[in-house]
C-alpha positions in Angstrom: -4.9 -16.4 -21.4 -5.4 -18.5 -18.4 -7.5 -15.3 -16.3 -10.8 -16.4 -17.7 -10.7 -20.1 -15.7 -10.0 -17.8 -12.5 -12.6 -17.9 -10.2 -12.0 -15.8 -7.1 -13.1 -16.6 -3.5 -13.7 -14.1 -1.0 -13.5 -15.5 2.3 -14.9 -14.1 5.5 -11.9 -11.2 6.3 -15.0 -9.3 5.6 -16.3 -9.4 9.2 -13.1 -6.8 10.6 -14.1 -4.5 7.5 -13.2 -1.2 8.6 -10.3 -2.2 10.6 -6.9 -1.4 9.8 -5.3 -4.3 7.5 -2.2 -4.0 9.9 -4.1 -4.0 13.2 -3.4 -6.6 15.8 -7.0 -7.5 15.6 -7.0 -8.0 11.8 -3.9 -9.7 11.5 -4.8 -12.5 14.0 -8.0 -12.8 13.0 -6.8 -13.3 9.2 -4.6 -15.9 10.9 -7.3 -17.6 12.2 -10.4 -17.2 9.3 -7.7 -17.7 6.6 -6.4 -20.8 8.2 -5.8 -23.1 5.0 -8.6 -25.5 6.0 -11.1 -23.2 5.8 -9.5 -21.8 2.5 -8.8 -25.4 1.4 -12.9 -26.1 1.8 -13.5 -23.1 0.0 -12.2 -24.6 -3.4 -9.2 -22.3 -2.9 -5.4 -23.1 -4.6 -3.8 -19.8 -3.5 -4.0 -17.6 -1.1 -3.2 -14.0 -1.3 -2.5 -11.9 1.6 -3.5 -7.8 0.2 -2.3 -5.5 2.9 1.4 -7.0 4.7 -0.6 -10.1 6.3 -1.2 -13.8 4.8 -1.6 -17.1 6.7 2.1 -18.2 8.2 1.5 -22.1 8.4 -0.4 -23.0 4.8 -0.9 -25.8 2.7 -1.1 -23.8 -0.6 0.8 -21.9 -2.0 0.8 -18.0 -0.5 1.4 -14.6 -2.2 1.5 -11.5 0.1 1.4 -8.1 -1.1 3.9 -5.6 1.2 2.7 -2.5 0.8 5.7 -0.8 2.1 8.0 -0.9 5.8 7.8 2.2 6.5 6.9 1.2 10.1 10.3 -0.4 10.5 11.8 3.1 9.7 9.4 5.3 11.1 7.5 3.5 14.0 5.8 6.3 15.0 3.7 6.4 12.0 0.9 3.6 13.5 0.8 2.6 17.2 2.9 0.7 19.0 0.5 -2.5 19.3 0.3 -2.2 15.5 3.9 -2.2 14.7 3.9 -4.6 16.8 1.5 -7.0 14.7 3.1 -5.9 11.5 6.9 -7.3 13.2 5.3 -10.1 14.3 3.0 -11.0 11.7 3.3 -8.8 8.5 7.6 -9.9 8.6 6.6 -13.6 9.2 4.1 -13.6 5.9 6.8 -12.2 4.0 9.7 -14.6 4.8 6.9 -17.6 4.9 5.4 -16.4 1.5 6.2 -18.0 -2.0 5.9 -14.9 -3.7 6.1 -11.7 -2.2 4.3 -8.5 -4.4 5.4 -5.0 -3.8 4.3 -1.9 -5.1 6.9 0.0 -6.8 10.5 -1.1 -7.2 11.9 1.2 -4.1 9.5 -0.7 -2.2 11.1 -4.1 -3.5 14.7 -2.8 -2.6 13.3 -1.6 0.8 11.7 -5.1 1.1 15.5 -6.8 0.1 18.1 -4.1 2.1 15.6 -4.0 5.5 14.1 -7.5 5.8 16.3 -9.8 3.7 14.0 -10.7 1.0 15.0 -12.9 -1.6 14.8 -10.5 -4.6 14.3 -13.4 -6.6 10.8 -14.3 -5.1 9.3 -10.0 -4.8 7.4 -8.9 -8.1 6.8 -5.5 -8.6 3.5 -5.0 -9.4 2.0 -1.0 -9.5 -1.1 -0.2 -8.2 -3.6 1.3 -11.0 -7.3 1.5 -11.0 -9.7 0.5 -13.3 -11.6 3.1 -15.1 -15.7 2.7 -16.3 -16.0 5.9 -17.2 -13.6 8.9 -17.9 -14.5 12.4 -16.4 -15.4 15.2 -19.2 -11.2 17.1 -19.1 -12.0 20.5 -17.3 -10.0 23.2 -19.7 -6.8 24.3 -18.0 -7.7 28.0 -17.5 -10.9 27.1 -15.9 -9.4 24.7 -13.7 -6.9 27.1 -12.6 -9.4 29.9 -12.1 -11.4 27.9 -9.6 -8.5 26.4 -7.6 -7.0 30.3 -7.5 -4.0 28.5 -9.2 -2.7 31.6 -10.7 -0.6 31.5 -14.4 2.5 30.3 -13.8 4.0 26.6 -12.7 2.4 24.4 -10.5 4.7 22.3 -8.0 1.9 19.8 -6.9 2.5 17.4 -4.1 0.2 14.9 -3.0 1.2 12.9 0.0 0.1 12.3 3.5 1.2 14.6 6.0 3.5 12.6 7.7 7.1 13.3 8.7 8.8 10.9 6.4 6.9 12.2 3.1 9.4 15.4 4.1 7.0 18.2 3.4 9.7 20.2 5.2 12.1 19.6 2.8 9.2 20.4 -0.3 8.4 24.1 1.2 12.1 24.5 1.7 12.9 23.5 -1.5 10.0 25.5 -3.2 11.4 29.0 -1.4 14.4 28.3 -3.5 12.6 28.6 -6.6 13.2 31.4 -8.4 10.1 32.2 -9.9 7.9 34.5 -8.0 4.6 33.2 -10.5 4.9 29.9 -8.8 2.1 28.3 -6.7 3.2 25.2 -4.2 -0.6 22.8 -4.2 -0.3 20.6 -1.4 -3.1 17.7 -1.5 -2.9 15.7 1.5 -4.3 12.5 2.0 -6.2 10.9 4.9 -5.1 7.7 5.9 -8.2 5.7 7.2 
């Protein structure tokens, strides 16, 4: 009831577009631009931090979304300057945060077992997308015909290829299947 009187207020993190949200660079630049004065002038009340990273000394309240750790248990997965950051900076916005939002509710527990969260101050909140328009529903046979899908069951992963999404353990796990109709579609994502 109360989202109409919402007025949002995009403040300049615009100018390190492009840049990853965990980068040193982004971080202490979000630390510097989103400093509460300059969100205070701004007519702003809170301040939410959308990728592991909000202001660490505020005024106002702060909500920071963690997208996941998975650089705590994988650090290989980003450089070393940005895990880095993401200890420094992305675990201080957490602890400093009043309310902490993470994506799904093994990300909450992750958030509570690995960096001590309060679970009382995480809400899970899932990421969706809003849709305008629907795309016209391509027939199944069709759809299968053009992807070379074959007839029989689909095992569809979609995942980055990184070593903690355990592709390894998919193709393994997919030999043991005992159905020799099946197809394995791997859609991997690229992680800008």
């Amino acid at each position: 009831s109360w989202g109409g009187d919402v007025r949002w207020e995009r403040l300049p993190g615009e100018l390190v577009q492009g840049r990853r949200p965990w980068s040193p660079l982004t971080s202490a630049f979000s630390q510097w631009v989103l400093e509460p004065g300059r969100a205070r002038a701004r007519g702003v009340d809170v301040l939410h931090g959308l990728a592991n990273v909000a202001p660490v000394v505020a005024t106002m309240p702060t909500v920071v979304t963690m997208l996941d750790v998975i650089w705590l248990h994988h650090p290989d997965v980003l450089a070393p300057a940005d895990v880095l950051g993401m200890k420094v900076l992305g675990l201080t916005s957490a602890r400093r945060a009043d309310r902490v939002i993470a994506i799904s509710q093994a990300g909450k527990d992750d958030l509570v077992e690995t960096v001590g969260l309060d679970p009382a101050r995480i809400d899970v909140t899932m990421l969706g997308v809003r849709q305008t328009q629907r795309a016209a529903v391509t027939p199944e046979t069709e759809l299968r015909e053009r992807l070379c899908l074959g007839r029989g069951r689909l095992v569809l992963c979609v995942a980055q290829k990184r070593v903690h999404k355990n592709l390894d353990g998919l193709l393994r796990g997919f030999a043991l299947l005992d159905d020799p109709d099946a197809t394995l579609g791997l859609l991997s994502l690229i992680h800008i």
